[in-house]
N, C-alpha and C positions, 0 to 999 in steps of 0.2 A: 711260169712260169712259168708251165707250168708251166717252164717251165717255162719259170717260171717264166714271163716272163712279161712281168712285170709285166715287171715288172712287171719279167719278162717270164721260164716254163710255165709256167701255171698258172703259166702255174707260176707261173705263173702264172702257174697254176692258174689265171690269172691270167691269165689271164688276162701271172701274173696275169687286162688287163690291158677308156679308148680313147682314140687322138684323134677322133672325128670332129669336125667343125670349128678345127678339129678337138680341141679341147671343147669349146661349147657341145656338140654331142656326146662327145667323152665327159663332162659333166653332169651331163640329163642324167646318162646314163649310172652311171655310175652312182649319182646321189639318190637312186630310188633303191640302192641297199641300205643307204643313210638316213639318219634323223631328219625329218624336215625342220626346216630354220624358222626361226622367228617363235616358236611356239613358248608359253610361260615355263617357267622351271618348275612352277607347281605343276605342272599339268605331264600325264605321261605320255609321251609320242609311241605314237602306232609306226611302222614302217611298212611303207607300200604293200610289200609282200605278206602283210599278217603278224609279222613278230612286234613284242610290245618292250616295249624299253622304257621305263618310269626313272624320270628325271637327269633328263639325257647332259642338261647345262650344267651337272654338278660333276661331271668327269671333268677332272682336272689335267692341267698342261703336262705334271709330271707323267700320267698316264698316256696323254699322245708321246710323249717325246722315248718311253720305254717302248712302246707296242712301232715307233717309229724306226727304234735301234736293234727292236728284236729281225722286223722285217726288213731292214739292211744287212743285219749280219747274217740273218738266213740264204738274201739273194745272192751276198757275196760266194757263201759257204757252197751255194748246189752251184755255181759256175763252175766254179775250183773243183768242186768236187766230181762235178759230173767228167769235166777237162782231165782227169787222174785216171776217172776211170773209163775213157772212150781212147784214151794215150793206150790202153792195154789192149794189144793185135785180138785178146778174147771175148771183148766187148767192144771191138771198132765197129763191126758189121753185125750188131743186135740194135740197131735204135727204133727196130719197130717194139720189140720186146721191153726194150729198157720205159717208150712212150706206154705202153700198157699198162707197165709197172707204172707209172706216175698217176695214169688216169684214175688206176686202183685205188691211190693214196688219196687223191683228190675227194672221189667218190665216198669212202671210209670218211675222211673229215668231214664233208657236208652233211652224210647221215648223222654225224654223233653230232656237230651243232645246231641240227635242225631239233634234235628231239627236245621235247617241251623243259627237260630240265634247264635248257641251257637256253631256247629260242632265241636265235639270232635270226633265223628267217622259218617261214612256214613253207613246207613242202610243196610245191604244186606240179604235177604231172601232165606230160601231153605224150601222144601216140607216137609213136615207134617210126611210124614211117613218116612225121610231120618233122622230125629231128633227125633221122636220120642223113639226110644232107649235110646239115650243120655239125654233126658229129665227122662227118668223113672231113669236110673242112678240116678241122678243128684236130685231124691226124694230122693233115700235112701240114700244119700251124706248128705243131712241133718236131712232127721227124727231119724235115728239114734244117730247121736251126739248129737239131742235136746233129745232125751230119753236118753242119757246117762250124760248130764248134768243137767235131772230133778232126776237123781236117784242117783248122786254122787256130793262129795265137787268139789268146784270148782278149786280146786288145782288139786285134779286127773284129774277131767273132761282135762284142758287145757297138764297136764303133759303126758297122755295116747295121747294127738293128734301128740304129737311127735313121736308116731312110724310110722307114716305116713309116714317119711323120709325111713326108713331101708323097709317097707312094698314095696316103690314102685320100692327101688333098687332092692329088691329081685324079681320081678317082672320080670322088665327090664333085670334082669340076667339069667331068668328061660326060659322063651316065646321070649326074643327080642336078645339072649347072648350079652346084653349091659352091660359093666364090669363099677365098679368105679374104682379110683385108691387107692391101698392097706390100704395107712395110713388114708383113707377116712373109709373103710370099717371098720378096728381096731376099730375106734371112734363111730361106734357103737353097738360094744358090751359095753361099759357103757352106751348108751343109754338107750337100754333092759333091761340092768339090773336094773338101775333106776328107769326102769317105773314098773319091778318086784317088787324091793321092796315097792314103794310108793302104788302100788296095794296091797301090804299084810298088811302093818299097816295103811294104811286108811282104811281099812274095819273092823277096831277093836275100838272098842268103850276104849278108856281110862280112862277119866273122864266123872261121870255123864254131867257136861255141855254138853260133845259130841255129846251127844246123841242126833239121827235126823241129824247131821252135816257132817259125815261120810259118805262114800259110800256103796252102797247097793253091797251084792251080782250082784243080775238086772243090776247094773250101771257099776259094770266090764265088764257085758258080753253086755251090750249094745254099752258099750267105743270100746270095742278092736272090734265087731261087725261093730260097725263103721269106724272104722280104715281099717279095710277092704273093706270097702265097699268104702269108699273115697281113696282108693291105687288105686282100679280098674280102678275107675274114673277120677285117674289124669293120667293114663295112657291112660285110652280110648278115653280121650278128646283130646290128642296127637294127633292122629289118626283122629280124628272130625276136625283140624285146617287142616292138608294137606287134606285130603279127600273133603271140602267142600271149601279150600282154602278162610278161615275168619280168622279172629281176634279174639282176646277172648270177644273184647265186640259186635262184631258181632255174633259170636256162643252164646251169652251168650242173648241176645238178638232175638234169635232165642228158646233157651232153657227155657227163665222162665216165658213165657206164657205157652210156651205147656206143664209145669211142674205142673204150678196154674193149669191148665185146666182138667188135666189127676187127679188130688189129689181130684178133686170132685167129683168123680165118687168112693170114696174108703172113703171120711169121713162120710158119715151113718153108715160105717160098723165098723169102725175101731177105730172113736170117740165118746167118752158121754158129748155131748152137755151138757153143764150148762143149770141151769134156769136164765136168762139172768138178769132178775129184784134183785136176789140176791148177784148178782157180784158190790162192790161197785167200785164208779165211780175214784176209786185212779187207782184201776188195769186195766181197761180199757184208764187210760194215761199212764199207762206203756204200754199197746199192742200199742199204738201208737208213744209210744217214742221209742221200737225197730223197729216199721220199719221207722221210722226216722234216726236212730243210722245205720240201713242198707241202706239205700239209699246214708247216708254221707261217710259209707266206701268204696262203691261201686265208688262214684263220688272222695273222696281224694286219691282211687288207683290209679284212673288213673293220676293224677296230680303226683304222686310219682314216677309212674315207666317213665311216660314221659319225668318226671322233671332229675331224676337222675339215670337212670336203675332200671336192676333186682336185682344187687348184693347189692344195698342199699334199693332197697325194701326188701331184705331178710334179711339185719342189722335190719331193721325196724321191720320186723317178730319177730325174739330173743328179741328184748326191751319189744315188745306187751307182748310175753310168761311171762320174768320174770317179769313182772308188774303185771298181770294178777296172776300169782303164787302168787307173795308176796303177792296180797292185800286180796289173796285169803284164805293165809295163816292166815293174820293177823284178817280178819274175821272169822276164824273158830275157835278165842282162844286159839290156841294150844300153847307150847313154843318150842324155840327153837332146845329143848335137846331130843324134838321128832326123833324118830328113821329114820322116812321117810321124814325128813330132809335132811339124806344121799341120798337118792334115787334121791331127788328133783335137789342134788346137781350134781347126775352122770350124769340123764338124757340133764341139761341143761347144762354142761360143755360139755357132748359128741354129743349133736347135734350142739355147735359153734366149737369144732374141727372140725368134718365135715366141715362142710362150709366152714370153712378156707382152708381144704384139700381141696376140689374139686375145690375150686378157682383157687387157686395157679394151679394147674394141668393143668385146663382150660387155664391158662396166659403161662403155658411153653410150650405147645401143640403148 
């Protein structure tokens, strides 16, 4: 979602977190940190990676629908929160620092739910230089979106991560000739266009209030920047799960030390340290309350995709986005009869076509 995201830092953490085939490898994937199906309720499921879960059918609906509302109100909370504190001129130009801190938080969680008290997955290790690739990836996966959510409303910020979807299809259709199915594709050209228009009147100042509110030139090209940079990466880390034959919270446990690791060696250069003594002590519990907000997303994903799949982790996605929009919206003052209203409206209607389309395909295949 992490950073999250998700669904999104991390983180989401996360890894938030894949829309390959796009939900069909976003599936595979994903459901090998999950319970396999079908299996008796007497009987205890093993999980790919080692960890063992005895009587996986007896979690109950109230359990997904909390670990559902914890990992909402988290992604909403590290948007907001991060948005407060990238708004403050002494953390605009630290988001290699700020990404290190998250990787730390990531990394600290996956150690404490891997050890055997808790076994939600088994450790597994590969070499330094097999990952570090996907590690340097998996920077620009986040500094980017965190520079384009310091430089733009949070309604663009979250509505531009939506091209992520059409980004990795095209991808997949260019380098991999892995096709969607038709009525899938159709659904996102309102996507695009969506995210077109809400990129051209968000970057206009309407009413003096707006102003400061609004998205920067910078935060366009940092958004769709990122967008690319996190397409390449959900396809690359495709490739990192067979290749290394892990899990996502195995590869991902592999990944975000050696990501902290490698971003120290580039924040001299790349950040303007504050003076520490003039940072008052409110914003320093916001840097700790998002990598709090990251560690909870990272730890309620797993409990969602385990609890219920991928296709309800991806309902859960859509819910995150338009909540995240609206309150986004509704912080930014604007009204209604805003023009990029329409936009808001194409983008998030044509990426739940989608999902519906690729569903359905996947279930008649």
């Amino acid at each position: 979602m992490a950073g999250p995201s998700n669904n999104d830092v991390g983180l989401k953490s996360d890894l938030e977190a894949q829309k390959a085939n796009l939900i069909s490898r976003h599936e595979k994937d994903d459901s090998d940190d999950g319970l396999s199906i079908g299996e008796s309720a007497e009987k205890a499921a093993t999980l790919p990676d080692g960890a063992v879960k005895s009587n996986p059918q007896k979690s109950s609906q109230t359990s997904f629908l909390i670990w559902t509302t914890v990992n909402t109100l988290a992604t909403i909370g590290i948007v907001f929160t991060n948005k407060r504190i990238f708004d403050d001129p002494n953390f605009k130009n630290m988001q290699t620092s700020f990404a290190a801190f998250h990787f730390v938080c990531t990394s600290l969680t996956l150690f404490v739910i891997s050890r055997p008290s808790f076994g939600f997955f088994v450790p597994k290790r590969c070499g330094i230089v097999e990952i570090l690739p996907l590690a340097f990836a998996m920077c620009f996966n986040v500094i980017l979106p965190n520079l384009s959510l310091a430089y733009s409303s949070i309604t663009f910020y979250q509505i531009a991560r939506i091209l992520l979807t059409p980004f990795v299809a095209l991808i997949n259709l260019v380098f991999y000739r892995v096709s969607i199915p038709m009525y899938a594709a159709l659904s996102l050209i309102p996507v695009c266009t969506g995210v077109g228009v809400v990129s051209y009147y968000d970057t206009r100042v309407a009413t003096p209030e707006q102003e400061g509110k609004v998205t920067t030139v910078a935060g366009v090209i940092f958004a769709f920047s990122g967008v690319v940079a996190s397409s390449l990466y959900t396809v690359w880390i495709g490739a990192y799960h067979k290749k290394l034959n892990m899990s996502s919270m195995q590869l991902l446990f592999n990944q975000a030390p050696a990501s902290s690791i490698l971003l120290l060696f580039f924040i001299p250069f790349a950040d303007s340290i504050p003076v520490f003594s003039d940072v008052p002590i409110s914003r320093w519990a916001m840097i700790l309350m998002s990598g709090f907000f990251a560690s909870v997303i990272n730890l309620s994903q797993f409990f969602i995709i385990a609890g219920a799949g991928a296709v309800s982790s991806t309902v859960v996605g859509h819910a995150k986005t338009c909540s995240i929009v609206i309150l986004g919206w509704m912080a930014s003052g604007r009204s209604v009869s805003d023009k990029s209203l329409l936009g808001i409206l194409l983008a998030i209607g044509g990426i739940i076509m989608y999902s519906v389309a690729v569903i359905k395909a996947r279930r008649t295949a």
